[in-house]
N, C-alpha and C positions, 0 to 999 in steps of 0.2 A: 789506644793501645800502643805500647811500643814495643819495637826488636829487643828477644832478648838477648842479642850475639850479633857480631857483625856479622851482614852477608850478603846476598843477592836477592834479591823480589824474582820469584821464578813463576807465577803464575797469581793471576787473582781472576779470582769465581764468580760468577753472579746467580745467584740461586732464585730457584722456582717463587719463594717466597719474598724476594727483592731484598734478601740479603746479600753481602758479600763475604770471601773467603782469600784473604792474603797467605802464601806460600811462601816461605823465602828459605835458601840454601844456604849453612854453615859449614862449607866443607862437607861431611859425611853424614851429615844431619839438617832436617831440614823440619822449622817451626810453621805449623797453622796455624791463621788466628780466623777463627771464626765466626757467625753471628754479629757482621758489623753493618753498621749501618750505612757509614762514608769510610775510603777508603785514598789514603793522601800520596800515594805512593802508584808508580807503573812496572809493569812486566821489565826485567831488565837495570832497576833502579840498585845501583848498590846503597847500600844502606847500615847505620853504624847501630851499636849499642844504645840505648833506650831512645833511640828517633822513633816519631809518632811515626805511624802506619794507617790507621784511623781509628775510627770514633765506634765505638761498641754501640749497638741497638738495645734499645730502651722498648720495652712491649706498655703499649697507651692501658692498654687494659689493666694490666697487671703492677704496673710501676716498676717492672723489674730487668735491670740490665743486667747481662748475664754471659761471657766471654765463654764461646767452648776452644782451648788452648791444648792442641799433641804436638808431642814431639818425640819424631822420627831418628832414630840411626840406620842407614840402609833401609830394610823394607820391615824393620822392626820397632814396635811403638815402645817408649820409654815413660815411666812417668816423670814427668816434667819437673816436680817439687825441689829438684836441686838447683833448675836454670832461673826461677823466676826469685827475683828479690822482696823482702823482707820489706 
C-alpha cells in the first residue's frame, strides 16, 4: 500500500487479530491504511506520495486481499474516492 499524500507516520497499530494499522498526518487530514499484513514504515517516519507503507493481508482461506482505507479531515470522516488514484 502506498501514501496517498506527503506526510508524517503518526501511529501504527497492531491488532488483536495480528494485523496492522498505519496513520499518517497530512496537514489537517490524516489517512488510515488498514488490514496489513507488514508494515515498512515507523512512528515518526516522514513519508512522500505513493511511498510503500506496507503490504496488505491476504486471508489463506478466502484468497482475498482486502485494504479497509479512511480518511479523516479534523475528527470528520471524508470519503476518500478523490485522494486515491486511477
Amino acid at each position: 500500500m502506498k501514501s496517498i499524500f506527503n506526510g508524517k507516520v503518526l501511529v501504527i497499530q497492531l491488532h488483536s487479530d495480528g494485523r496492522k494499522s498505519v496513520l499518517v498526518q497530512h496537514g489537517d487530514y490524516i489517512s488510515a491504511y488498514n488490514k496489513l499484513k507488514e508494515v515498512y514504515v515507523k512512528k515518526g517516519d516522514v513519508v512522500k506520495t505513493g511511498e510503500i507503507l506496507g503490504k496488505v493481508f491476504t486471508d489463506k482461506v478466502t484468497g482475498k486481499t482486502q485494504l479497509s482505507f479512511m480518511l479523516y479531515k479534523n475528527r470528520n470522516r471524508l470519503n476518500p474516492a478523490q485522494w486515491i488514484r486511477s
